[in-house]
Steps between C-alpha positions, in 0.01 A plus 500: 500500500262763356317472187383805368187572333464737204142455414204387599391275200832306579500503847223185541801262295761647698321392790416148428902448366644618846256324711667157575737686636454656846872684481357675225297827531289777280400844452174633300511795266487659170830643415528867367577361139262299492177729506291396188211469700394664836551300791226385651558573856213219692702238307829685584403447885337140457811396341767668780265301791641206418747357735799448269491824407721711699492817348373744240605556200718604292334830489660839401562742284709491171494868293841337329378221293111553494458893529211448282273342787617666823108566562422184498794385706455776711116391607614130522758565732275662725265215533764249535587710831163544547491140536826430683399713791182338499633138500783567718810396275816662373511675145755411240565860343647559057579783486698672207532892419219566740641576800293803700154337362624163660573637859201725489289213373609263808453773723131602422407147532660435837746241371701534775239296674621162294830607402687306191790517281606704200641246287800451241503851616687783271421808644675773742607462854259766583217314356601176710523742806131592463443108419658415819328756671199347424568166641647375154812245378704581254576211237775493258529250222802426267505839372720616737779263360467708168790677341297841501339473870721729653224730665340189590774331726560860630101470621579103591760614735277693699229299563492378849552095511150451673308696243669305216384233287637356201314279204591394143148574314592231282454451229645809403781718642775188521792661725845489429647227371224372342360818307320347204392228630106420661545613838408227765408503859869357585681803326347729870853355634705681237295804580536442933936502425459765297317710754681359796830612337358842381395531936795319620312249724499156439292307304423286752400820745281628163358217431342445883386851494325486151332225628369608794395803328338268280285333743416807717343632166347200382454226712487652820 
């Protein structure tokens, strides 16, 4: 299991809740929404050294809910690849109505170098191509069990299985059939039959592969 971190003030109690448990591991970052304050980016990388912490981020872009600060997210995502490629771990990658700036971001820092996932991921097939292309996974939460997902099960059905990973981001986006409901960590099997119907695989055959894909990223 991966629990994600969305900022840094929170991230020290996130850390000391999952630690009994060894099953259990983190990211470090400041998600795109939540930018009052600049990151600071030599507590950003003393934070990600830790050995729990298997990743960075979230980090991103989001010009759909918080247009207002895209300079600010725009610097802090830098540094938090900055930091990735300098600590040698995987980025976790929001990103929402920003699509060219988040390629071309990724690219100028040489993200390709640590790879990661674009996650609960909304966007075009074309942007997941460049993603891919780049060394990224492409995750996919409940959302794709919604009514008015169409284009994204048409992007879903493209993905190649060992580029795929799927994830709840509870506690929101509770797939179908428990919409309205807190989304839990359980609820990723609703999404895994979904998505194994949708590719016509197994669920068994998905669920190895997402798995593995997992711990290639991850664990290693």
């Amino acid at each position: 299991m991966l629990c994600v971190s969305v900022d840094l003030a929170s991230y020290p109690a996130m850390l000391n809740t999952i630690e009994p448990y060894d099953f259990i591991h983190a990211s470090c970052g400041q998600h795109p929404l939540y930018q009052e304050e600049m990151v600071n980016p030599a507590i950003l990388e003393e934070y990600c050294r830790n050995k729990r912490v298997v990743a960075v981020g979230e980090t991103g872009l989001d010009a759909f809910y918080a247009p207002e600060t895209i300079d600010v997210q725009t610097q802090s995502f830098i540094e938090h690849v900055d930091v990735a490629t300098t600590v040698n771990k995987p980025l976790i990658i929001h990103t929402r109505d920003a699509r060219e700036q988040t390629i071309d971001i990724l690219k100028q820092g040489h993200a390709d170098r640590v790879g990661g996932v674009l996650h609960c991921f909304t966007e075009s097939y074309e942007m997941a191509k460049q993603a891919m292309d780049l060394g990224f996974y492409i995750s996919i939460s409940g959302i794709v069990t919604f009514k008015n997902a169409k284009e994204l099960r048409e992007t879903v059905s493209k993905l190649p299985l060992d580029r795929l990973l799927i994830e709840t981001d509870s506690p929101y986006l509770a797939p179908v059939p428990h919409r309205g409901k807190e989304n839990q960590p359980a609820f990723v099997k609703d999404v895994a039959e979904f998505i194994a119907d949708l590719k016509q695989v197994s669920v068994e055959e998905l669920a190895q592969q997402t798995s593995k894909n997992f711990h290639d990223l991850f664990i290693k």
